[in-house]
N, C-alpha and C positions, 0 to 999 in steps of 0.2 A: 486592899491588897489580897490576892487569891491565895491559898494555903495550897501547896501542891499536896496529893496523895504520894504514895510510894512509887507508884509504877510512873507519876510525871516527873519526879523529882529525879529517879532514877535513869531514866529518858534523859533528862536534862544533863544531870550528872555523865553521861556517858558522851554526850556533847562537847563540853565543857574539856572533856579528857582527850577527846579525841580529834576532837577538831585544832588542827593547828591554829595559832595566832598569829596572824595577819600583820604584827606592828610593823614590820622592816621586807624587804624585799632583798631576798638571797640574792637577784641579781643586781643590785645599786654596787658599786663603787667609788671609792673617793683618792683623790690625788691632794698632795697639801704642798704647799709654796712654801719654804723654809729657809731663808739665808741665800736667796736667790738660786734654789733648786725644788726641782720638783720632785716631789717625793709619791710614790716611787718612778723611777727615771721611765720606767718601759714597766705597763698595765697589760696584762693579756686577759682579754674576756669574750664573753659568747656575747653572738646578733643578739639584738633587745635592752643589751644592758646600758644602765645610765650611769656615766660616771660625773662626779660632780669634783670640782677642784675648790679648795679653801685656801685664800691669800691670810696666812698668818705671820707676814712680813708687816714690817712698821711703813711701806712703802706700795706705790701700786705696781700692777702686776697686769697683764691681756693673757690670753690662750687663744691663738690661731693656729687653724691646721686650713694653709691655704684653700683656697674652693671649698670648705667643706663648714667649717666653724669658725665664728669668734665672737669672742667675750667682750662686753664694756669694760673701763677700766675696772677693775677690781681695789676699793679700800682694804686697808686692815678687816679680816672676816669676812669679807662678803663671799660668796660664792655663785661659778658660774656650772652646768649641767647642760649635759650634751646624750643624747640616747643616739648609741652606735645600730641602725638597723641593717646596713651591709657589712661585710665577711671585710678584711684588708688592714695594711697596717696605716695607720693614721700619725703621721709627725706631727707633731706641733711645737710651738715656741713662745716667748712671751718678748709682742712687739716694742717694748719699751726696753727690753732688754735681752735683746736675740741669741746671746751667748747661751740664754737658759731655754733648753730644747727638752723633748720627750716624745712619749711615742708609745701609744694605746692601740695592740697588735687586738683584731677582731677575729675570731675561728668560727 
């Protein structure tokens, strides 16, 4: 293993401080399925962003937005991700149980 001097340690050190970390993506979003709603009902976000839905229901669950997406069935936790690349408001609903609707507005 190499023993850094001052001036690479300090190089590195300024790296390390400066350089943002990577783990999460400010533009991911998540939707959660709770008690046959979705939570939250109406997402507004920017082109590029992926939102990802979680069935935390004891029951399955879809997410369709006609023409545009849709989910296998979804068990307890699974998760479906969708990345919104045009600007529009996107409804969707969960076909097994259509009463439960939502709606991811894109700016």
């Amino acid at each position: 293993m190499k023993t850094l001097n001052r001036r690479d340690f300090g190089v590195a050190l300024a790296a390390a401080v400066l350089l943002p970390a990577t783990t999460a993506r400010a533009d991911d979003m998540g939707v959660h399925i709770d008690n046959f709603v979705f939570q939250p009902a109406e997402l507004k976000v920017k082109v590029g962003t992926t939102v990802t839905w979680t069935n935390r229901d004891d029951i399955p669950h879809t997410i369709v937005s006609a023409g545009k997406f849709r989910s296998k069935t979804l068990d307890t936790d699974d998760k479906f991700s969708f990345t919104f690349t045009n600007p529009g408001d996107y409804k969707y609903f969960c076909s097994l149980h259509p009463h439960m609707t939502g709606m991811i507005k894109v700016e």
